[in-house]
C-alpha positions as CSV (number, residue, x, y, z in Angstrom):
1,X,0.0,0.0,0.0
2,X,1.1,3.6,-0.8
3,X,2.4,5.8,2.0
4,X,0.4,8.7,2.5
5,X,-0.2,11.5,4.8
6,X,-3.1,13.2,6.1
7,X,-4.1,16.6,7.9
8,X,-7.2,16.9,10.0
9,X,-9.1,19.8,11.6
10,X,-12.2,20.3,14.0
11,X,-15.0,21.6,13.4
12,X,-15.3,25.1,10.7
13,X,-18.4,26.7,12.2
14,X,-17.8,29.7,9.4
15,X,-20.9,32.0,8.2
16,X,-19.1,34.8,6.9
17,X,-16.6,35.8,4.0
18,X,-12.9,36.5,5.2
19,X,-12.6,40.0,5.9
20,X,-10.7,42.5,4.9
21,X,-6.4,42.1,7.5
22,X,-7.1,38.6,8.1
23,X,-4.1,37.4,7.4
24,X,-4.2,33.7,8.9
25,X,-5.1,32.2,5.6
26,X,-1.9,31.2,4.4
27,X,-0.2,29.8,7.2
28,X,-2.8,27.7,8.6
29,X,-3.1,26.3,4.6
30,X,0.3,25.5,5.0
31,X,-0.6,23.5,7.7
32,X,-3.6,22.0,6.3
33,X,-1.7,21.0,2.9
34,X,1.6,18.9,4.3
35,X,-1.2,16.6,4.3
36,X,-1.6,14.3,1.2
37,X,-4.9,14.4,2.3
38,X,-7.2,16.9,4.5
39,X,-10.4,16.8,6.4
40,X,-12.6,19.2,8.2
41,X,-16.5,18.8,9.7
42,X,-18.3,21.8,7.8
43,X,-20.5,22.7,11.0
44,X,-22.6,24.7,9.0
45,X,-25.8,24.8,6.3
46,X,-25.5,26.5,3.3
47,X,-28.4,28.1,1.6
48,X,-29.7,31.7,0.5
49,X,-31.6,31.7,3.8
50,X,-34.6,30.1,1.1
51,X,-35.5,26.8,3.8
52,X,-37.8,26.9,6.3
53,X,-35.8,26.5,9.7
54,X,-36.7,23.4,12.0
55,X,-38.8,23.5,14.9
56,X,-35.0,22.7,16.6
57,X,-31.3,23.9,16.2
58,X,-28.0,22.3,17.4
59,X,-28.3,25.1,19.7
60,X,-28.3,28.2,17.3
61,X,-29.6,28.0,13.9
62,X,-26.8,27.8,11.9
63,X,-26.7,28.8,7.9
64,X,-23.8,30.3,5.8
65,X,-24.6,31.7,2.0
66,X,-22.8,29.0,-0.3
67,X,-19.7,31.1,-1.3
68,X,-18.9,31.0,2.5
69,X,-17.8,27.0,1.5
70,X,-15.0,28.0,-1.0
71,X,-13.2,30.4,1.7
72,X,-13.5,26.9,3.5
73,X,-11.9,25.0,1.1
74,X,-9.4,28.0,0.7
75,X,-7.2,26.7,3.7
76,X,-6.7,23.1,1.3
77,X,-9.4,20.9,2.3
78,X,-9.4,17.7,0.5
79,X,-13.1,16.9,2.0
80,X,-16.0,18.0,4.4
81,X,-17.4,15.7,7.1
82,X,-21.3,17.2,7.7
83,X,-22.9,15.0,10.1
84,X,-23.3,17.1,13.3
85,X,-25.6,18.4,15.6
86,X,-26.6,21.6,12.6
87,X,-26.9,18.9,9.8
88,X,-30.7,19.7,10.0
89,X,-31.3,22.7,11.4
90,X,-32.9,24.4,8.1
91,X,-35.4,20.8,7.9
92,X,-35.1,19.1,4.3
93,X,-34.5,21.9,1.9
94,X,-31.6,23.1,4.3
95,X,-30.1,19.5,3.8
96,X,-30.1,19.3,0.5
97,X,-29.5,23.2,-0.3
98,X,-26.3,22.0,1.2
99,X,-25.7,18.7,-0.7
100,X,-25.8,20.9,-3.8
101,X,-23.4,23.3,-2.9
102,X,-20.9,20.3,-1.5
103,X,-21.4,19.4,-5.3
104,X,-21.4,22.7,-7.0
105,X,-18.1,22.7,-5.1
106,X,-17.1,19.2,-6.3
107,X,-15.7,18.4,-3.0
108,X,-16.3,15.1,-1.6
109,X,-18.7,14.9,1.6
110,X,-20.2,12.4,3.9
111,X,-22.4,12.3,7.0
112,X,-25.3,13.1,5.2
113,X,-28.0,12.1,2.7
114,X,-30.9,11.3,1.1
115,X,-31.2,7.6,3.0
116,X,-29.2,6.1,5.9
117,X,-27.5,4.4,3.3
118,X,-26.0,7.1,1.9
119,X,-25.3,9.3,5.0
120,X,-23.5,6.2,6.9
121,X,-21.6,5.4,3.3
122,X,-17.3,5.9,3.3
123,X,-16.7,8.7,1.2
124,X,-13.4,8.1,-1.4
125,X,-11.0,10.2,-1.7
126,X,-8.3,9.8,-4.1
127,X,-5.4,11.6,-6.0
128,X,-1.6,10.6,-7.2
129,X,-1.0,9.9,-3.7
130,X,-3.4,7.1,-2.8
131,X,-7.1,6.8,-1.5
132,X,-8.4,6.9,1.1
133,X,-11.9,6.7,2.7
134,X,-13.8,8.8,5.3
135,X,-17.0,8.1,7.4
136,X,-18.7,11.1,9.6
137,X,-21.0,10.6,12.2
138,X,-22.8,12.7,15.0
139,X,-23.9,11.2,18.5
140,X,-25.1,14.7,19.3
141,X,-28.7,15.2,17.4
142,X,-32.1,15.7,17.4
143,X,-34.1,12.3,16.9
144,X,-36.0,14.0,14.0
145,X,-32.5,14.7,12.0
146,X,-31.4,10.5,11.6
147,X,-31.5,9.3,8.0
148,X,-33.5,5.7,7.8
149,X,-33.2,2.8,5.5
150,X,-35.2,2.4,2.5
151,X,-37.7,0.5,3.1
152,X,-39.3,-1.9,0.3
153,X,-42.6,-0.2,0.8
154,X,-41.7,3.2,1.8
155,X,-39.0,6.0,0.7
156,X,-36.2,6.6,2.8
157,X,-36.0,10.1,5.2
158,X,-32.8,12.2,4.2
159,X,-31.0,13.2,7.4
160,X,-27.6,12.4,9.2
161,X,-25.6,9.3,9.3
162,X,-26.2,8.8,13.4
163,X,-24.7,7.2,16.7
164,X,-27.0,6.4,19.4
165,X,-26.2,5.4,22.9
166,X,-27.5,4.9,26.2
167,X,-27.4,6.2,29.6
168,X,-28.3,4.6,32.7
169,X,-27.5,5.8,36.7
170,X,-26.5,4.0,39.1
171,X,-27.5,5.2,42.6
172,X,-27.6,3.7,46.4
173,X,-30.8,1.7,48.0
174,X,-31.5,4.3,49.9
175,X,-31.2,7.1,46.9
176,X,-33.6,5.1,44.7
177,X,-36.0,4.2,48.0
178,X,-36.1,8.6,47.8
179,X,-37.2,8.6,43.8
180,X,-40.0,5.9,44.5
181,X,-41.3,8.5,47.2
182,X,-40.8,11.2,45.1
183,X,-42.3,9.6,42.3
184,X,-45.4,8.6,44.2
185,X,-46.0,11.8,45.5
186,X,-45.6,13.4,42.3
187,X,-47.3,11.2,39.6
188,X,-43.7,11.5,37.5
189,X,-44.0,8.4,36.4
190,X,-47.7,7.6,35.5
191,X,-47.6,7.8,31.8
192,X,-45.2,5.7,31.6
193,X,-46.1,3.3,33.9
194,X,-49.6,2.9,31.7
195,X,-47.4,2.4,28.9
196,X,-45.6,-0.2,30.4
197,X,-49.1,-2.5,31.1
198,X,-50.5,-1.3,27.7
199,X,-47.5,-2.6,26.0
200,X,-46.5,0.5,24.3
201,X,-43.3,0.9,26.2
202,X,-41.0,-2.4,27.4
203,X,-40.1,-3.3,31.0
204,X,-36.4,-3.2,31.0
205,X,-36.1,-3.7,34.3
206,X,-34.5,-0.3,35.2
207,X,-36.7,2.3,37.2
208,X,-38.0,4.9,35.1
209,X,-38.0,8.4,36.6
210,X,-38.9,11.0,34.4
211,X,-37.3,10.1,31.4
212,X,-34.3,8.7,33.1
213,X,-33.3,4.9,34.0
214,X,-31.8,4.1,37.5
215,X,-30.9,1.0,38.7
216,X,-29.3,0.0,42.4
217,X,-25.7,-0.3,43.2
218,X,-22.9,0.3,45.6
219,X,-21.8,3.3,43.5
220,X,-23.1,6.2,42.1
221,X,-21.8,6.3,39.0
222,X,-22.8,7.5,35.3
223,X,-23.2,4.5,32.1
224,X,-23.4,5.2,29.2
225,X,-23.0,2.7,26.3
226,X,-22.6,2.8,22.3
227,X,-25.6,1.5,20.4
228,X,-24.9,-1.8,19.1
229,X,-26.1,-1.8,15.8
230,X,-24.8,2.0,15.3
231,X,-21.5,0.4,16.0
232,X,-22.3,-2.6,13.8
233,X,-23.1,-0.8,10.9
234,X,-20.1,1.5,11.3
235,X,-17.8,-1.6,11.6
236,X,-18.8,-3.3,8.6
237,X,-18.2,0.0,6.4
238,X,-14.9,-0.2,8.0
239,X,-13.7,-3.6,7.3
240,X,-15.4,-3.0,3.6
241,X,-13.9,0.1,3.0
242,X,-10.4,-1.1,4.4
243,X,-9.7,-3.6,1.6
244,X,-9.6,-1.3,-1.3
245,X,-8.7,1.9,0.8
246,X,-4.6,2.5,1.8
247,X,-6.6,4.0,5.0
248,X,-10.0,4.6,6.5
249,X,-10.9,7.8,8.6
250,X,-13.9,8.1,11.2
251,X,-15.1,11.5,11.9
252,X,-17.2,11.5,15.3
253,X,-19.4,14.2,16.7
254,X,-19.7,14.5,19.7
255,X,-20.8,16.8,22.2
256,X,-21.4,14.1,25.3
257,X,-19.2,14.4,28.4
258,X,-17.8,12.0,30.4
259,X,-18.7,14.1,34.0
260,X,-18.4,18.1,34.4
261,X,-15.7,19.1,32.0
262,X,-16.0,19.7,28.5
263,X,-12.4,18.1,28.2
264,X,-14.0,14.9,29.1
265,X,-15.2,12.5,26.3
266,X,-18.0,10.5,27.4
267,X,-17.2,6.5,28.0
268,X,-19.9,5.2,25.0
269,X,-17.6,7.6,22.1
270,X,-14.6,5.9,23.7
271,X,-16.0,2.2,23.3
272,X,-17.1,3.4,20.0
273,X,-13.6,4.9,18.9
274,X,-12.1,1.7,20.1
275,X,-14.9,-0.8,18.1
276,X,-14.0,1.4,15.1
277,X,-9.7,0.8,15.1
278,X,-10.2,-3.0,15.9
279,X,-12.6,-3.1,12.6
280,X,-9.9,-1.4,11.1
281,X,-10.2,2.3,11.0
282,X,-6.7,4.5,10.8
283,X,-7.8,7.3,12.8
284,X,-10.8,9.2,14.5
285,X,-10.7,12.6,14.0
286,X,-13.2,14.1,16.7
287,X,-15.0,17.3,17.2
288,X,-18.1,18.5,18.8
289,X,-17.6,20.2,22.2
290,X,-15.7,23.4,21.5
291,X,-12.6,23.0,23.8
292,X,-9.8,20.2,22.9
293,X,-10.4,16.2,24.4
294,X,-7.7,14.3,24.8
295,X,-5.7,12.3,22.4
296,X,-5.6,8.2,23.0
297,X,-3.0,6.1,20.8
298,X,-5.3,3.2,21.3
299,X,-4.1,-0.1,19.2
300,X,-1.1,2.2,17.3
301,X,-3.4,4.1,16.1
302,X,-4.3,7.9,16.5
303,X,-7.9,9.0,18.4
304,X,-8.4,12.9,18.6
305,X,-11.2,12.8,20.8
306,X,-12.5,16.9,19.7
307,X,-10.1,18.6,18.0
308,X,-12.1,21.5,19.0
309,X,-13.1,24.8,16.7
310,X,-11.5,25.4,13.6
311,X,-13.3,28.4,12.7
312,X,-15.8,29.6,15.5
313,X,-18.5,32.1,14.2
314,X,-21.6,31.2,16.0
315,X,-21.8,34.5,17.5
316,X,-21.9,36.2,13.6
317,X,-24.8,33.8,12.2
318,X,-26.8,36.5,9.5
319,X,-30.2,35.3,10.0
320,X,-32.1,33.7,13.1
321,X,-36.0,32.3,13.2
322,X,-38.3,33.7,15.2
323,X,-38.1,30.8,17.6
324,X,-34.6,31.5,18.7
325,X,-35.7,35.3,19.3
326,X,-38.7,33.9,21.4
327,X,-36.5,32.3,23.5
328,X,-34.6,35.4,24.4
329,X,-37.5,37.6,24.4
330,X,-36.7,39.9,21.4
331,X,-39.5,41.0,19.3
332,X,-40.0,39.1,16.2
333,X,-38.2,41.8,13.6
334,X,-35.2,42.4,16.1
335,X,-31.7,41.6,13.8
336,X,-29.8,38.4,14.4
337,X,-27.1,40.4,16.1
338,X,-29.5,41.7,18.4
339,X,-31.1,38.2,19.2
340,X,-27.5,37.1,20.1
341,X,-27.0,40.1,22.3
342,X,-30.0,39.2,24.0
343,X,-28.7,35.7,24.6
344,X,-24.7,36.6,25.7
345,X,-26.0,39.3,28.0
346,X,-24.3,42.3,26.0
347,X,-21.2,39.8,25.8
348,X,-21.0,39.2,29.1
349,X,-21.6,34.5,28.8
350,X,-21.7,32.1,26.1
351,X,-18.8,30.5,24.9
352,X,-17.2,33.2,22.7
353,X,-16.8,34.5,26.6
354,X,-13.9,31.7,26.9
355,X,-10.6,31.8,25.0
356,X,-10.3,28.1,25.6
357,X,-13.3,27.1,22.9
358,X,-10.8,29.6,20.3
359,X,-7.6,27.0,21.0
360,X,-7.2,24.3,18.4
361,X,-4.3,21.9,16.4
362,X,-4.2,21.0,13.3
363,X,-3.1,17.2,13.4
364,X,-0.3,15.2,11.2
365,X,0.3,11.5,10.3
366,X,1.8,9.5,8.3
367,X,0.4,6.2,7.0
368,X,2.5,3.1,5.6
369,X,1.5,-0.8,5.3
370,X,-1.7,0.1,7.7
371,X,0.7,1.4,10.9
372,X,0.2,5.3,11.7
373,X,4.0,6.9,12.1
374,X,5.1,10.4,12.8
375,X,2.5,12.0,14.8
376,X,2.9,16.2,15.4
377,X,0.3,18.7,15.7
378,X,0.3,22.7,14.5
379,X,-0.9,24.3,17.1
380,X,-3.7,27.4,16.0
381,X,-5.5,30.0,17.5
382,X,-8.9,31.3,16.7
383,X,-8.6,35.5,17.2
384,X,-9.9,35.4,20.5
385,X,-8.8,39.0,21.8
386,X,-9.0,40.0,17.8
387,X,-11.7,42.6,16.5
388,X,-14.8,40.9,15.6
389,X,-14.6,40.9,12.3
390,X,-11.5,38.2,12.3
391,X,-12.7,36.9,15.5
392,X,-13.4,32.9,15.0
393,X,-10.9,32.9,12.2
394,X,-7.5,30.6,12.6
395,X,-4.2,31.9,12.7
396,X,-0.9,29.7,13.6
397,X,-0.4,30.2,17.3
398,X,2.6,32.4,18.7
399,X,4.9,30.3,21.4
400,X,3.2,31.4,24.1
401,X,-0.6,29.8,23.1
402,X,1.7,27.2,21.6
403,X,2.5,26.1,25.0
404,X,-0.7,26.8,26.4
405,X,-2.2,24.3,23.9
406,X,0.3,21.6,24.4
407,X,0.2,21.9,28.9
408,X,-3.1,21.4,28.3
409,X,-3.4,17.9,25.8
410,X,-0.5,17.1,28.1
411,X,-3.0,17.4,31.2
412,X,-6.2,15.9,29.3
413,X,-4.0,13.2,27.5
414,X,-2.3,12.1,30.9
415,X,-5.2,9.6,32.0
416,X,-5.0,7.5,28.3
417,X,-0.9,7.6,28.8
418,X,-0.5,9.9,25.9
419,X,2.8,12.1,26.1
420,X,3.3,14.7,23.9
421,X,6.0,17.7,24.1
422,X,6.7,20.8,22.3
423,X,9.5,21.0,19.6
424,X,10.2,23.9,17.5
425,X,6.7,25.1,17.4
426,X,4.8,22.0,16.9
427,X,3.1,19.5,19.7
428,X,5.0,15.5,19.0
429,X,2.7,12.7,19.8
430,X,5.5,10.5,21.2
């Protein structure tokens, strides 16, 4: 098989042109194009603001004009991963609005589709170098945004390629004894409890307590667990794609936490990183929660848990529904920017508040005979304490950030035995 390398980034939330003094662009496309091949999640629609928005967001309602996509694949971008928590957040016509432009861009995509089959299918990716192939998939979603199968009496529902999992809490006798007293006093449970003996819902044989599962134990603890046939589905693309392919990519979404820091990656996308490599996969390349997750060497091969933001505009989005500007009591013709005032308190919260969701890498690795080699990461930085218009936009970081990044992967990385240090300007996975 060839050798080849590949560059990765997390997740380009972008919904404006580059302004006028940004003057990142060219060393962060450096970056991006030592790679023989490059990936980035698009976290973003793209439409002429033409698509009714859904009844839900990934949290804003995200949409960038088309053109915003080629100052994306400015930066070198061999591909766009687009399953993620915005994949639906302009319904249908949002979706597929997007689909178009991915094509009127000829630049491969995955993630998402017009069936489950095509939204969980490996994208290909090939030039003089090799191929290679890439899946994307989001655990974080609304259940209206999943893709189904084609069904032989019915046609398929477009949406995202999708990971489920599960989540059950384990809690003491005397904890759950206190949520069976609640629960009687309260009634919580008597929908679901007529469910149960109408045969509508299944008896697990967990207690139900307002939409969550308990069961007993010695320890309080959190579980959560990959679905199976999420996993199943994934791992047979894998092994598929892995014959023909000189190496297959994974992108995971993920929002979920493990506890109480974002840095945390919660234990079901572990178990699921770790199915993926031992079907074969290369590398996951993660994203979804805006701050860094640790990085795992799990098998030989590389798991980048989030790489965090690439590009962080949520704060600039043109347009918002009048749902969104409910929420924050704004009156229904206010201007997006004033709807997002509304909701960072004149600046004062929200995550553009927090320099740590504008700190990034942009990863490197070689592949040769199916082993991953030569490891390093370019550390970026996102304009945090930059004007607003270049705000959210990457620039190579100074040495200063540069160690700030790499302290903290060291700290996040220690508990998977990662060790990393910092060598003229870039972060070595050792």
């Amino acid at each position: 098989m060839a050798k080849i390398s590949i560059t990765a980034a997390g997740d380009a939330l972008m919904v404006k042109r580059f302004p006028e003094g940004y003057k990142g662009l060219e060393g962060v496309r450096d970056a991006v194009l030592e790679g023989d091949f490059s990936l980035v999640n698009a976290e973003t629609l793209f439409s002429e603001f033409d698509c009714f928005p859904s009844q839900y967001s990934g949290g804003t309602w995200v949409n960038a004009r088309p053109d915003v996509l080629g100052d994306i694949l400015a930066y070198g971008f061999s591909m766009c991963g687009a399953s993620n928590n915005h994949s639906m957040d302009y319904s249908y016509g949002g979706l597929f609005s997007t689909i178009e432009t991915f094509k009127k861009y000829r630049v491969p995509y995955c993630g998402i589709g017009a069936s489950l089959e095509e939204a969980s299918a490996p994208i290909t990716v090939e030039n003089e170098k090799g191929k290679i192939a890439v899946i994307a998939i989001s655990s974080t979603y609304n259940d209206a945004a999943q893709a189904s199968l084609t069904a032989p009496d019915l046609p398929p529902r477009p949406g995202l390629n999708f990971l489920r999992f599960s989540t059950l809490y384990q809690i003491t006798p005397e904890h759950m004894q206190a949520l069976r007293e609640i629960a009687a006093g309260t009634a919580i449970n008597g929908s679901h409890e007529l469910n149960v003996k109408t045969g509508f819902v299944v008896d697990d044989g967990t207690y139900f307590f307002g939409g969550i599962k308990f069961v007993e134990g010695e320890v309080e603890k959190k579980i959560t667990k990959p679905n199976a046939k999420d996993v199943e589905r994934t791992c047979a693309a894998i092994r598929k794609a892995k014959e023909t392919h000189d190496a297959v990519i994974v992108m995971l979404h993920c929002h979920e936490i493990r506890g109480f820091e974002f840095t945390e990656q919660a234990d079901f996308a572990v178990e699921f990183c770790h199915a993926c490599i031992d079907a074969g996969a290369t590398a996951i390349v993660g994203g979804g929660t805006h701050q860094l997750k640790p990085i795992e060497i799990y098998k030989g091969k590389p798991i980048f848990h989030s790489l965090g933001d690439f590009a962080f505009q949520n704060n600039s989005v043109e347009i918002l529904p009048p749902d969104f500007k409910e929420k924050y009591s704004v009156p229904i013709d206010a201007s997006a920017e004033e709807a997002l005032n509304a909701r960072s308190k004149g600046g004062k919260v929200g995550l553009h508040t927090d320099i740590a969701n504008y700190l990034s890498v942009i990863p490197y690795f070689e592949v040769e005979n199916g082993e991953v080699k030569n490891i390093s990461l370019t550390p970026i930085e996102l304009g945090f304490d930059m004007d607003d218009e270049i705000k959210g936009l990457p620039h190579i970081a100074d040495a200063e950030t540069s160690e700030r990044i790499c302290s903290q992967l060291i700290r996040i990385s220690a508990e998977y035995g990662t060790k990393l240090r910092l060598e003229n300007g870039r972060i070595i996975v050792e």
